[in-house]
C-alpha positions in Angstrom: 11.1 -9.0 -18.3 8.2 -8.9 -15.9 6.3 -12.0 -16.4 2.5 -12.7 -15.6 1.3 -13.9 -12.8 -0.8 -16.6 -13.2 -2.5 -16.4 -9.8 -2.8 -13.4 -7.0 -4.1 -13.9 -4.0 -5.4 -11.2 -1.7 -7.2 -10.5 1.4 -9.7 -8.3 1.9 -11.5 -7.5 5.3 -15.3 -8.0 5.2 -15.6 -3.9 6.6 -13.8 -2.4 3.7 -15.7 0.3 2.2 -16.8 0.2 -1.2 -14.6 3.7 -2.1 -11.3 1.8 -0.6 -9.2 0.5 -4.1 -6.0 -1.6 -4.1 -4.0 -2.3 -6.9 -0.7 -4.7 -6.9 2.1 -4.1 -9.4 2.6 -7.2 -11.3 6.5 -7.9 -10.7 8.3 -11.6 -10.6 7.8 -10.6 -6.6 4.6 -9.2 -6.6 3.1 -13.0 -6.2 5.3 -12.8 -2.5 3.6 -9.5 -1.8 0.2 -10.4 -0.3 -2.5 -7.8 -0.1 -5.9 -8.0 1.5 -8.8 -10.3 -0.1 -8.8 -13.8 -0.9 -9.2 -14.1 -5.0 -8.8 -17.8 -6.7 -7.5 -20.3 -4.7 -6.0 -22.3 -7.5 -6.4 -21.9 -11.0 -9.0 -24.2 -11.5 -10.9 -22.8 -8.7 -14.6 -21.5 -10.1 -15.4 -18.8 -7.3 -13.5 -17.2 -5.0 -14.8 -17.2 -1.5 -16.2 -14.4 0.0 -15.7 -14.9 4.3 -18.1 -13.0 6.7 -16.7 -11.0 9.2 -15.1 -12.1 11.9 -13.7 -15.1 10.2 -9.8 -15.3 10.1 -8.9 -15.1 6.5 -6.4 -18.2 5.1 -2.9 -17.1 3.7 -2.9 -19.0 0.1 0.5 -17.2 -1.0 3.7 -19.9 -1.6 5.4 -21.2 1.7 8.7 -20.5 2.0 10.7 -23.6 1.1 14.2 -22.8 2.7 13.5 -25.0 5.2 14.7 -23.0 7.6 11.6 -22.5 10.4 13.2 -19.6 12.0 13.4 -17.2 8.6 10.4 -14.7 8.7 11.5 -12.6 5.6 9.0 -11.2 3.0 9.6 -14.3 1.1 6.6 -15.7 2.6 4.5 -12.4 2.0 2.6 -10.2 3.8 -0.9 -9.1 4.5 -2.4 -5.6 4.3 -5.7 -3.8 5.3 -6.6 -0.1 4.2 -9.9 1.5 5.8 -11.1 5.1 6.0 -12.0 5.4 9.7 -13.7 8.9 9.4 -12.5 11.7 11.3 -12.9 10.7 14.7 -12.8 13.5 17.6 -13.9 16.0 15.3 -16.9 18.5 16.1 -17.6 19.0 12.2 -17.4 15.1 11.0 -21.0 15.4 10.0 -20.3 12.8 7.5 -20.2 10.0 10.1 -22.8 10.9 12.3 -25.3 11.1 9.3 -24.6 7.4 8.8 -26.2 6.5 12.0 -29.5 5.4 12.1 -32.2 7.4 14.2 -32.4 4.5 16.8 -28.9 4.3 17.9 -28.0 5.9 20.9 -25.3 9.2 21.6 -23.7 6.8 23.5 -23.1 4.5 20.6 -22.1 7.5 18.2 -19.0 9.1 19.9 -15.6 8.4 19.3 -14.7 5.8 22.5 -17.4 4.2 21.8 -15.9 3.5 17.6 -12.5 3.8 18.5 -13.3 0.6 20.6 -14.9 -1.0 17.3 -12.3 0.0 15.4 -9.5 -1.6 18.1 -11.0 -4.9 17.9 -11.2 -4.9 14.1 -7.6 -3.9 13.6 -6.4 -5.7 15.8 -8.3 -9.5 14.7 -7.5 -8.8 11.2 -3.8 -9.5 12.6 -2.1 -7.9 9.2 1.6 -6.9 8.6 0.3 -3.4 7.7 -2.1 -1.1 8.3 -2.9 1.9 6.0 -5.8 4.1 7.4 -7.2 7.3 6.0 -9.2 10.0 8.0 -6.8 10.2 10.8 -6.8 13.4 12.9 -3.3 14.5 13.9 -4.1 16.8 17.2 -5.3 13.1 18.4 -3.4 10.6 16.5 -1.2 9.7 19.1 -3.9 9.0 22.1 -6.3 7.6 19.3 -4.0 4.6 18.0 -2.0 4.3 20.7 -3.0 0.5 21.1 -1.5 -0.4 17.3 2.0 0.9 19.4 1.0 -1.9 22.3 0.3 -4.3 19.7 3.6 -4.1 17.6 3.3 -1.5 15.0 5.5 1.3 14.2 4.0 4.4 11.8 4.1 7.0 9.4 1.8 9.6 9.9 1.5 12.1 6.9 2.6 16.0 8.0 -0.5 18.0 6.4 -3.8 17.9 5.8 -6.7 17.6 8.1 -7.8 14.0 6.8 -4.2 12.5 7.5 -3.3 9.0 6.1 -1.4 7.1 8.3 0.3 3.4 7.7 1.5 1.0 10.5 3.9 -1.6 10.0 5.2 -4.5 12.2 8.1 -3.8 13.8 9.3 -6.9 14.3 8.6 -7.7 10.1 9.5 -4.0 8.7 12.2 -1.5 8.5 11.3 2.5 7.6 13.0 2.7 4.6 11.9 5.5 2.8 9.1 8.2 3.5 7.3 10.7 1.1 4.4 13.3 2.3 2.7 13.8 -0.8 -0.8 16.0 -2.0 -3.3 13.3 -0.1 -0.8 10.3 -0.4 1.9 8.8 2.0 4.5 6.7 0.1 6.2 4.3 2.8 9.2 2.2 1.5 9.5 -0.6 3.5 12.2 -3.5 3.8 12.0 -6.5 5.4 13.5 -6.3 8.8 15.1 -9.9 9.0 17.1 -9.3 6.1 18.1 -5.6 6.8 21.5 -4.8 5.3 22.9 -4.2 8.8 22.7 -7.8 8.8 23.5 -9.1 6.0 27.0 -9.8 4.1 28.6 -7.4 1.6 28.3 -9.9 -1.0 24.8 -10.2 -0.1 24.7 -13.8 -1.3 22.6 -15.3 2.0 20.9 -11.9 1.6 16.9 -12.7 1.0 16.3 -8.7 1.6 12.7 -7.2 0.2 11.7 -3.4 -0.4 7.7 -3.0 -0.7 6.5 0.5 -1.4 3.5 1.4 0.3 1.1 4.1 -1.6 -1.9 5.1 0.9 -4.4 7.1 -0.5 -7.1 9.9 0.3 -7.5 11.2 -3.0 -9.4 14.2 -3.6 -13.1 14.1 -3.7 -15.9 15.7 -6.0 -15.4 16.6 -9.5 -11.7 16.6 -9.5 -10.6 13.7 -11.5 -7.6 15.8 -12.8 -5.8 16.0 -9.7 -6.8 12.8 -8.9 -5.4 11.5 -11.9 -2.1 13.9 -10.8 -2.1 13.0 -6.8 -1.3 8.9 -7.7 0.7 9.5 -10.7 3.1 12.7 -8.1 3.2 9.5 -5.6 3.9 6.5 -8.5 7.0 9.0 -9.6 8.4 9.8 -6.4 9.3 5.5 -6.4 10.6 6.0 -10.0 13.1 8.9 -8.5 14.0 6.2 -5.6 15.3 3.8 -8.0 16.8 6.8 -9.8 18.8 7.5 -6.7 19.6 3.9 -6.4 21.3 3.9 -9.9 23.2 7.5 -8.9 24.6 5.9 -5.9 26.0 2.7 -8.3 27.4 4.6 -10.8 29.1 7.1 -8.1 30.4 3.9 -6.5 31.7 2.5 -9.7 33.5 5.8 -10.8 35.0 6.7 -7.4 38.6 7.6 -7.7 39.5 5.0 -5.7 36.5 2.2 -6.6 35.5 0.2 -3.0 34.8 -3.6 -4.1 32.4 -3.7 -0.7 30.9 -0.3 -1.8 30.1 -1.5 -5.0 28.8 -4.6 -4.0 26.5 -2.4 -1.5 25.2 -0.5 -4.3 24.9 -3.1 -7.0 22.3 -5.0 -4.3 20.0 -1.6 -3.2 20.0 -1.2 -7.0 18.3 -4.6 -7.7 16.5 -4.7 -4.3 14.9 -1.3 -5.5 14.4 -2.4 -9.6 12.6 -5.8 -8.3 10.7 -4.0 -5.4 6.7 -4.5 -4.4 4.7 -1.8 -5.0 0.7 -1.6 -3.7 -1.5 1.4 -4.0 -4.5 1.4 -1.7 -6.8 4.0 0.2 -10.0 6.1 -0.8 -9.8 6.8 -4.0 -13.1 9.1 -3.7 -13.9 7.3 -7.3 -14.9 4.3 -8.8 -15.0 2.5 -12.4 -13.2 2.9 -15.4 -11.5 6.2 -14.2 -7.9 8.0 -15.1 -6.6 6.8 -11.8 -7.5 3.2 -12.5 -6.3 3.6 -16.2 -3.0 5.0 -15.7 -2.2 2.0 -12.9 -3.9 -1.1 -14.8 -3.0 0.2 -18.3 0.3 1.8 -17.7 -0.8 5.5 -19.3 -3.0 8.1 -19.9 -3.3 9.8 -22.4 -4.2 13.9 -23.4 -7.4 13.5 -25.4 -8.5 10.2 -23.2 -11.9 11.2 -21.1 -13.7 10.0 -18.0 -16.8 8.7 -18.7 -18.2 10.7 -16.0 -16.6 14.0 -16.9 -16.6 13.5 -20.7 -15.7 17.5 -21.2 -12.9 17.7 -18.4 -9.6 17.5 -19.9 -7.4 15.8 -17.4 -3.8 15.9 -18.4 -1.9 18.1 -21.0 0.8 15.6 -21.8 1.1 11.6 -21.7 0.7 10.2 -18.0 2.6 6.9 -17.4 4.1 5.2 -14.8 6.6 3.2 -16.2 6.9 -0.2 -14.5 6.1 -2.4 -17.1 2.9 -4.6 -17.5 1.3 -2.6 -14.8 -1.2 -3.1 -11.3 -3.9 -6.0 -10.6 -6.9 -4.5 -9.8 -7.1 -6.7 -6.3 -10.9 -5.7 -6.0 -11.2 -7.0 -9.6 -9.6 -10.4 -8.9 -11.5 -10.9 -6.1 -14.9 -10.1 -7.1 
């Protein structure tokens, strides 16, 4: 059973853009799997607090109560910050420089100049990880190569000319799992202090976390369909991970000659995969009551369901669902 959280609490950076969406699957462990905006601080409180810029944000999420100082696992959650960047070193990004205003300077317009900006915003926000859309992969390497100074490994996606790309801590994160979907980049991270290289076979002082990482740059204009297709592709390639989870188990269980240890192995990926975090952030090049936003807070979408803004467009042939029970928190939602 997956029960309902009665509080969620996000951070969100005072320089996300409007189009940037994150939703939180609401799991037992979803309340340890922080995201980026601060919603209710209790459940009595009246309105959440909106910070200014520049402000560090508080961590309301549960301490862990181990007592042991030394144990950084997931248990105590983690914080993450998703921002389009816009194509930086490009000579066609017209998009960007039309958002300047006729005062400001060349100088204040190229890419050192924002690249600088976006250093210092990156790195105060100080999260666990980093998803960023709009990244251009001739330059990737040169552009962020201060998030590699300041700790963070990556996954950069293999096509497209708007790349998504998400950093991770090293010293918080293990590269579980990676997926190069159409416009989304599913990341499957564990947590790196409880990684099963560590850990016992029975896995009984084993505190180990997967979180599945969804960044987003979904396609723009009048394209809700594939929209509607591009996060429901990426929400199914988790569903065939913990399909693969469940193969491994029952191949372990039937062997010939059955391995207690390997069983054991398998039995706790299995459950480490069933009770895993999932989060879904990025553009979403949309906004509102949408088949995107439907099929993640409401758990389907169905054929002769329409978007209010394409009332004509029929966006799916057959039921889209995603199958993980009650659903995503609309972390936007709760915090506005």
């Amino acid at each position: 059973m997956h029960r309902k959280l009665p509080l969620l609490l996000l951070r969100l950076s005072a320089t996300l853009p409007t189009a940037t969406a994150l939703l939180v699957r609401q799991e037992r462990l979803a309340s340890k799997a922080a995201t980026i905006a601060t919603a209710a601080t209790s459940a009595t409180s009246a309105t959440p607090a909106i910070l200014p810029a520049r402000q560090p944000l508080p961590s309301f999420l549960p301490k862990n109560t181990n007592n042991n100082d030394n144990d950084n696992s997931i248990s105590d959650g983690f914080s993450l910050l998703s921002w389009n960047i816009l194509l930086p070193n490009s000579r066609d990004n017209w998009w960007c420089h039309k958002q300047y205003a006729a005062n400001i300077s060349m100088e204040k317009r190229q890419w050192t100049h924002r690249q600088s900006l976006i250093k210092e915003r990156l790195l105060h926000s100080d999260a666990d990880i980093v998803c960023i859309q709009e990244a251009d992969g001739d330059t990737f390497d040169t552009d962020f190569a201060f998030m590699k100074d300041a700790g963070y490994d990556h996954v950069l996606h293999r096509k497209f000319r708007f790349r998504c790309a998400t950093f991770f801590r090293r010293d918080k994160f293990e590269l579980e799992n990676e997926s190069h979907k159409d416009r989304t980049l599913i990341t499957s991270l564990r947590s790196s202090s409880s990684s099963s290289t560590g850990s016992s076979s029975t896995g009984s002082s084993n505190s180990s976390r997967i979180s599945h990482i969804v960044n987003c740059h979904l396609s723009g204009g009048a394209a809700p369909e594939r929209r509607l297709r591009q996060v429901h592709d990426a929400i199914d390639q988790i569903r065939k991970y913990n399909d693969a989870t469940e193969r491994e188990l029952t191949q372990q269980r039937k062997g010939k000659r059955p391995s207690p240890k390997g069983i054991a192995l398998a039995e706790r990926k299995s459950k480490e995969y069933e009770n895993a975090s999932i989060v879904v952030c990025g553009d979403f090049n949309s906004d509102g009551n949408t088949a995107v936003r439907k099929l993640l807070v409401e758990g389907c979408v169905m054929p002769e369901w329409r978007e209010p803004q394409y009332p004509n467009l029929k966006l799916t042939s057959k039921m889209r669902g995603h199958g993980f029970g009650s659903g995503f928190v609309d972390a936007a939602e709760l915090a506005y």
